[in-house]
N, C-alpha and C positions, 0 to 999 in steps of 0.2 A: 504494500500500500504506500504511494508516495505522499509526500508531505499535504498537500491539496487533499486529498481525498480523506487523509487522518482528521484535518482540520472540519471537515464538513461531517465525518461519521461522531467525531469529540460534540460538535453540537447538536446534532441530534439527539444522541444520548442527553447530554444537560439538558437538551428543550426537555424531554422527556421526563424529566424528574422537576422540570420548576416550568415550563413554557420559554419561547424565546426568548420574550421582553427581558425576564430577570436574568439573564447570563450576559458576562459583559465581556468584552475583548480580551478584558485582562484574565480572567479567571478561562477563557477559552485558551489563551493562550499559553495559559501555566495549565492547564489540564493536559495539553497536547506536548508541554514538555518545550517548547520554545517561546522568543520575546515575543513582544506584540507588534513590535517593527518587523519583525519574521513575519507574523501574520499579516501585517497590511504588504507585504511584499505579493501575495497570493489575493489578499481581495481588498477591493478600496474600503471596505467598513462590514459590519452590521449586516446593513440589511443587503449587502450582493451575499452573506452568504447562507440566509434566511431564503433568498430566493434561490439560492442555488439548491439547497437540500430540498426545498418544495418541487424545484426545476426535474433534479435526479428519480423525486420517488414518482411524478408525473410522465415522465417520458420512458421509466421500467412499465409503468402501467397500459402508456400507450405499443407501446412493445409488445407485450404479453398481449393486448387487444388486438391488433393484426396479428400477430397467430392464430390466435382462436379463430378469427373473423376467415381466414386465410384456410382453415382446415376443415377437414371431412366432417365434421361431427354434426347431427343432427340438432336443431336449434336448440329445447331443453339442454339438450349436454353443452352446449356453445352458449347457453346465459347461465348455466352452473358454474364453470368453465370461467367466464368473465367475470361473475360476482368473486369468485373466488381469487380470479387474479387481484380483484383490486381490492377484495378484503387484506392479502398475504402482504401489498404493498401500501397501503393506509395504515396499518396498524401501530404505529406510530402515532399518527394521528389522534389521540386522547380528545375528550369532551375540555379539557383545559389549555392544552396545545390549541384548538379550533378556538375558543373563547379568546386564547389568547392574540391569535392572531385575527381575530376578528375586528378586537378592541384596540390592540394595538402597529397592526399592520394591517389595513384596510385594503391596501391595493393589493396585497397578496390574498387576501380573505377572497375580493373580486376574483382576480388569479383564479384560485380554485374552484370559485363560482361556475366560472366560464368553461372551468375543464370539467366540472359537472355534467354541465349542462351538454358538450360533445359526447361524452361519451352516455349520457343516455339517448341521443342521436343514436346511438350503433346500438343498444338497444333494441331502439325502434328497426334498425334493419333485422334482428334476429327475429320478432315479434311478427313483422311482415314476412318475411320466409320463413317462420314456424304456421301463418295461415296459408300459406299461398302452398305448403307440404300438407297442411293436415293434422297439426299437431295441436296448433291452437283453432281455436274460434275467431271467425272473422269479426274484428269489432273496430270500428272508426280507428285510424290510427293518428288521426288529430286529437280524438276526444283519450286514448290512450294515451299518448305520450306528455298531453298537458295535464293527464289526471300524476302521473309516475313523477314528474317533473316536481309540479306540487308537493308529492309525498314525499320524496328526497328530502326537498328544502324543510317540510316541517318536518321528519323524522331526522333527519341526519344533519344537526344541528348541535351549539351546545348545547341553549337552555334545555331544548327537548330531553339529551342526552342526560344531563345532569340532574335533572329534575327528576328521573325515574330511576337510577342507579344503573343505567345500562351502558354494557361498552360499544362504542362504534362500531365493530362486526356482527355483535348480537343487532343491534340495532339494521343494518345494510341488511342483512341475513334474512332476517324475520323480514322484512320489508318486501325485503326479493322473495322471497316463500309466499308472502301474501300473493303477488301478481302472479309467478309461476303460477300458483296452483290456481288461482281466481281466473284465469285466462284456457288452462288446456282443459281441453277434452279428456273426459274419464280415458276413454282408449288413448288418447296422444299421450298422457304417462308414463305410459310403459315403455312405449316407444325407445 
């Protein structure tokens, strides 16, 4: 692991235990075992490298999403498949981490808004090629994807998160289990 990449797995870990806001240069930079002048040699501050650890766990996600998108498998197995991927790689992502960077990094809050909102996009392509096979039920995929859309944003949230004790893959999980199974046909199941 070269120096850059120590520096950005060292934050994670801290966001993880306090959120980003309270980890500061200095204490990143004595966690990783070099000065701070070390550290701004590799990012200009703070928040490039807040973005970059959001940057890394978004684009293994998009990764992992064209493969699945890309491969054999039948839709259920290709949106188990995809919740999975982006459960394995979000998890990080705490109901305090999300507040945190809610509250105090807005534009990266949006950030993940946006990446949200793509990839329930590809979603919506599974959904339509699970009706268009026969797995699911033909049902509006306007009125679909702006109901799924919805449910994200109020399920997978902090307050929502923290207000009921649950972790953000419990929560993605159970959400995706509602629609999977709210959507197929008794026969598309087994499928």
């Amino acid at each position: 692991m070269d120096l850059k990449e120590k520096i950005l797995s060292t934050m994670k870990d801290l966001a993880r235990q306090k959120g980003f806001h309270a980890v500061t240069t200095d204490e990143l930079a004595a966690a990783c075992g070099i000065s701070k002048r070390t550290l701004y040699r590799y990012f200009t501050g703070k928040d490039e490298i807040v973005a970059r650890v959001l940057d890394e766990m978004m684009n293994r996600v998009d990764q992992r999403v064209q493969e699945i998108m890309a491969g054999p498998a039948a839709p259920p197995e290709k949106l188990r498949a995809l919740v999975q991927a982006v459960l394995e790689n979000i998890r990080f992502l705490d109901p305090n981490i999300l507040s945190d960077l809610q509250r105090h990094y807005p534009h990266r809050w949006e950030q993940i808004e946006q990446f949200r909102t793509g990839r329930i996009e590809r979603l919506g392509e599974i959904f339509s090629e699970g009706a268009r096979r026969g797995f699911f039920r033909e049902i509006n995929p306007d009125v679909l994807m702006a109901a799924l859309t919805a449910s994200i944003r109020a399920v997978i949230n902090p307050e929502f998160i923290l207000a009921r004790a649950i972790s953000l893959p419990q929560a993605f999980d159970t959400l995706m289990e509602i629609f999977l199974y709210g959507i197929s046909r008794v026969e598309g199941r087994d499928k």
